[in-house]
Legacy VTK file of the C-alpha trace (Angstrom):
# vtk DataFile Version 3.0
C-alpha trace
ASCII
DATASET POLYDATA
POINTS 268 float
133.417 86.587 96.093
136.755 88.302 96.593
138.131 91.278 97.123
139.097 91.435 93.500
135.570 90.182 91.841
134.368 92.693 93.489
136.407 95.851 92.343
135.927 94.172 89.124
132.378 94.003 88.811
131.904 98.062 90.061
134.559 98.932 87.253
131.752 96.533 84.763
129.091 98.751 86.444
130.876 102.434 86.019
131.682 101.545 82.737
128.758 100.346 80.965
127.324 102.111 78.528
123.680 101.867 80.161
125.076 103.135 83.354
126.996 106.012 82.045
123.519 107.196 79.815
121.636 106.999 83.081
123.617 109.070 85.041
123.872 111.694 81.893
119.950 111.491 82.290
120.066 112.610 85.757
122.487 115.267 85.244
120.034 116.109 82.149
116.972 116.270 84.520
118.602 118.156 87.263
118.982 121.054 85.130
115.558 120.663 84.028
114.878 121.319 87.447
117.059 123.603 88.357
115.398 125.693 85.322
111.777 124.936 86.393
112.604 126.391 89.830
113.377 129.875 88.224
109.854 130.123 87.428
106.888 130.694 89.539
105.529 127.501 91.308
102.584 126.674 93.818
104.463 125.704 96.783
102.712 121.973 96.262
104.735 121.955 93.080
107.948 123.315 94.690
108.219 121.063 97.468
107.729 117.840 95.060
110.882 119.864 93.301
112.573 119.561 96.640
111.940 115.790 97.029
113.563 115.523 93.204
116.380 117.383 93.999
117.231 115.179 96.702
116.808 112.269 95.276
118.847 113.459 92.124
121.944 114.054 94.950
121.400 110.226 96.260
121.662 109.099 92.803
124.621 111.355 92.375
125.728 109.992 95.597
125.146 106.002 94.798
127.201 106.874 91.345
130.225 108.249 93.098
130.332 105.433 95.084
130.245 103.463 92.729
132.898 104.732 90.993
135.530 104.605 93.728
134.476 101.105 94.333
135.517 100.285 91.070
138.958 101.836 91.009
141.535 99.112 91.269
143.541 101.551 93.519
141.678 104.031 95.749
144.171 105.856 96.604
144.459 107.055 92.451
140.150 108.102 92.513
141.167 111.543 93.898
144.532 112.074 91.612
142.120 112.834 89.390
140.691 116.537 89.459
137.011 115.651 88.295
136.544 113.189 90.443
137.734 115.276 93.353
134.663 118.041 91.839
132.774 115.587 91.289
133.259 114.256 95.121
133.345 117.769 96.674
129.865 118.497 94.487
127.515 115.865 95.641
129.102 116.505 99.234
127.994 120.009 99.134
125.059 119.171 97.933
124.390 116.785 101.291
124.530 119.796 102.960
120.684 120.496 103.899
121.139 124.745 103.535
117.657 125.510 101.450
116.002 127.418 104.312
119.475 129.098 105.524
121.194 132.337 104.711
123.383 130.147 103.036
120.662 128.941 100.131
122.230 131.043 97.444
125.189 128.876 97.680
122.620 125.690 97.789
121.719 126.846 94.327
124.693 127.908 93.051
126.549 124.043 94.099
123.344 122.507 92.410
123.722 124.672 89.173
127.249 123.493 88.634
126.504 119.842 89.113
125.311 120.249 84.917
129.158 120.423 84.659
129.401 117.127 86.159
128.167 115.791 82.177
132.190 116.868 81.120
133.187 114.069 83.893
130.953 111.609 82.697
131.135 111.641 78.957
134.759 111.121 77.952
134.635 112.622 74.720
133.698 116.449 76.141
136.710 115.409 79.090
138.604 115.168 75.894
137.407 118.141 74.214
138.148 120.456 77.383
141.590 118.577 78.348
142.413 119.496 74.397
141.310 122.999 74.979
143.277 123.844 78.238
146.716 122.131 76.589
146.615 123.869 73.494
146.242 127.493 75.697
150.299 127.691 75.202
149.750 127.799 71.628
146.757 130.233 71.886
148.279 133.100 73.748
151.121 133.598 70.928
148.110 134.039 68.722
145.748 136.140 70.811
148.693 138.303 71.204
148.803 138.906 67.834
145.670 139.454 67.429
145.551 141.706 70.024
148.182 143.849 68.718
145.914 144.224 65.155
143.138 144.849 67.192
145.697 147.653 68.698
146.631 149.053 65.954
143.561 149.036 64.110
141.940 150.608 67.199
144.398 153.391 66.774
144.469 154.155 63.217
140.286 153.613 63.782
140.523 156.194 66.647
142.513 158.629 64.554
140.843 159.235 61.486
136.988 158.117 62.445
136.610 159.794 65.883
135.446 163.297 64.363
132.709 160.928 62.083
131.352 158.842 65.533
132.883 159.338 68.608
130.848 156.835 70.201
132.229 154.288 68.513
135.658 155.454 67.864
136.182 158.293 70.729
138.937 156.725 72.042
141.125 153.424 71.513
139.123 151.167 74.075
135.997 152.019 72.642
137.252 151.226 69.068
138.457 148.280 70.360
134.744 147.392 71.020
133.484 148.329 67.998
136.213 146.555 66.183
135.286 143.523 68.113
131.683 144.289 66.928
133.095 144.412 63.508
134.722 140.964 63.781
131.712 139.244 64.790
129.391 140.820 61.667
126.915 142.858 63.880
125.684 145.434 61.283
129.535 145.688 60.577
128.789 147.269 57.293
126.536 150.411 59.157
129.859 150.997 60.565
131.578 150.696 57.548
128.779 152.946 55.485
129.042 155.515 58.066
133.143 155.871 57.434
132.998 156.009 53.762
130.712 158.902 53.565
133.616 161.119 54.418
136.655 158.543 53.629
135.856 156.675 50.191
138.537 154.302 50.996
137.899 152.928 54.266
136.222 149.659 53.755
139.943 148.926 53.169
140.333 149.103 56.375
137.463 147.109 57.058
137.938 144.303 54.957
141.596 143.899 55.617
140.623 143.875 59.464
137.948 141.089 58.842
140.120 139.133 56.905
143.168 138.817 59.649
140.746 138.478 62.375
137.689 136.577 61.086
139.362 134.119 59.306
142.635 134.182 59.339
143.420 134.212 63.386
140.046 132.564 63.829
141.205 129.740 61.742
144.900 129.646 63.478
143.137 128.839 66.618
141.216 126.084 65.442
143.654 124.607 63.329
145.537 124.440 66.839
142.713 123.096 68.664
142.365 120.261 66.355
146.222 119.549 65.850
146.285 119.129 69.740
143.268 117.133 69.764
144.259 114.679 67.659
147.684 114.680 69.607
145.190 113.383 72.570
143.545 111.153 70.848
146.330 109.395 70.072
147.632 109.235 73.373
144.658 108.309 74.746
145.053 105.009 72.072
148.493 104.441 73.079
147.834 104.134 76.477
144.329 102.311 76.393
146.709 99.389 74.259
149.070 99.479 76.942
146.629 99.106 80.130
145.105 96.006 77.699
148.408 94.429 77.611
149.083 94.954 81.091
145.725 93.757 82.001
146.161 90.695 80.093
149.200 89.546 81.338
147.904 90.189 85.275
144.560 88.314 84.777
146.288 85.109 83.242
148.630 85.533 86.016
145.637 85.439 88.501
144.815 82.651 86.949
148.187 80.499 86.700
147.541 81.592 90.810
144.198 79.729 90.708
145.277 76.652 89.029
148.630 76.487 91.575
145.998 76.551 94.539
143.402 74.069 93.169
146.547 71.595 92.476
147.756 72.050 95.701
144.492 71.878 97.067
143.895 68.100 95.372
147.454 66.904 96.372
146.313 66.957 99.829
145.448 63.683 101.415
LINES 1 269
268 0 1 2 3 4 5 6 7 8 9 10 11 12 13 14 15 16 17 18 19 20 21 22 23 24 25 26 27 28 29 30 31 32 33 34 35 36 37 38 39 40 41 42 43 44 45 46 47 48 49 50 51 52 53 54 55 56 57 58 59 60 61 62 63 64 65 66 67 68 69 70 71 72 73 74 75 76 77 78 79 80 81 82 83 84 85 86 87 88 89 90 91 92 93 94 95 96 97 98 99 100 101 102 103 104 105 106 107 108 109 110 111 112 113 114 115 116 117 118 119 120 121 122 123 124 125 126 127 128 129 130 131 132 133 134 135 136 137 138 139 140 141 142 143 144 145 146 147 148 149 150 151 152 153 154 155 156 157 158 159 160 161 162 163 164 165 166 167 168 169 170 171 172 173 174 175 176 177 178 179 180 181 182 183 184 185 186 187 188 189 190 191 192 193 194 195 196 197 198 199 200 201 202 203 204 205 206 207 208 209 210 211 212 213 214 215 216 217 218 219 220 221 222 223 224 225 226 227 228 229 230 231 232 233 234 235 236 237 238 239 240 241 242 243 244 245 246 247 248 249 250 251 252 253 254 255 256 257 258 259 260 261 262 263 264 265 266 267
């Protein structure tokens, strides 16, 4: 078997379905563990959890491998930013520190190898990917909505602060309670409380709701989405094109194959 078969058959391996559910099992079950050991164990119990944990890291260890065995250039495995956490993860986790000062650190590594599930799965790569490129868009509109939150804080501040000042003493507080507001905790005891002296000002609490709740709220999905789809599409585009190209270089390898055995029966 070649150099090639082989690379080949590691890429059939990382990418099967059945391989990629196992590992999302393990990553599944570490945090299982990870929880159980927040809890009070016999140490009989704990040190099994010990033997698990290691064997979860050469499972985790196995994978990675098998992974870079199955890129077609090796040099590209660590272009990529999750597989260089992913790498620098299970190599921390090698690191036998569990009895050492440095322990906390043990635990902290091994808590953030549940992350490792967003390099597995493509779909929540996708998701976060979406997220971080669509950020651009999302200041402009957290700006805005900071600046209502500002200027509701203010107007808040200035009228309400003789009703409650500990929710609308000064504008960083109101901001707080406006945020409260937004997200519907007992928004309307807030709102009661005002209109006992001020008739009018569920006004100002509706009009808030609506251009933060839903209408900025809904801006930021809508922009989510929009570049989510973008990504998806890209994601098509290019998956066609590495088909094409992968076409073309495996009948190549094989117009190769044919040359040789030809040559090889025109020999005497």
């Amino acid at each position: 078997m070649n150099t090639y078969s082989l690379q080949k058959r590691f890429l059939e391996i990382r990418s099967h379905k059945a391989f990629e559910l196992f590992v999302v099992g393990v990553i599944i079950f570490s945090a299982l563990i990870i929880g159980a050991k927040t809890y009070a164990m016999p140490p009989e119990l704990l040190t099994i959890m010990i033997w698990l944990d290691w064997a979860i890291t050469g499972i985790f260890l196995f994978e990675i491998v098998i992974r870079f065995l199955g890129e077609e250039k090796k040099a590209h495995f660590f272009r990529s930013g999750w597989n260089i956490f992913d790498t620098l993860i299970v190599a921390v986790s090698l690191i036998p520190i569990d009895n050492s000062d440095l322990a906390i650190v043990g635990r902290l590594i091994r808590i953030f190898r549940v992350l490792r599930m967003i390099s597995i799965i493509p779909e929540l790569r996708l998701l976060l990917n979406s997220l971080l490129k669509a950020m651009p868009q999302l200041g402009y509109v957290l700006l805005l909505m900071f600046i209502i939150f500002y200027i509701y804080a203010a107007v808040g501040t200035t009228f309400f602060a003789v009703i409650n000042p500990s929710l609308w003493g000064d504008i960083a507080i109101s901001m707080l309670t406006l945020f409260r507001v937004m997200t519907f905790e007992d928004w309307t005891d807030v709102m009661y409380e005002t209109m006992e002296v001020y008739s009018f000002s569920w006004f100002f609490f509706i009009s808030f709701i609506f251009f933060t709740a839903f209408a900025f709220l809904n801006m930021v999905i809508g922009i989510v989405v929009s570049v989510l789809e973008e990504e998806n599409q890209k994601i098509k585009d290019e998956k066609d094109r590495k088909d094409g190209v992968k076409t073309l270089a495996d009948l190549y390898r094989e117009i190769e194959v044919l040359k040789d055995m030809v040559s090889e029966q025109k020999k005497p």
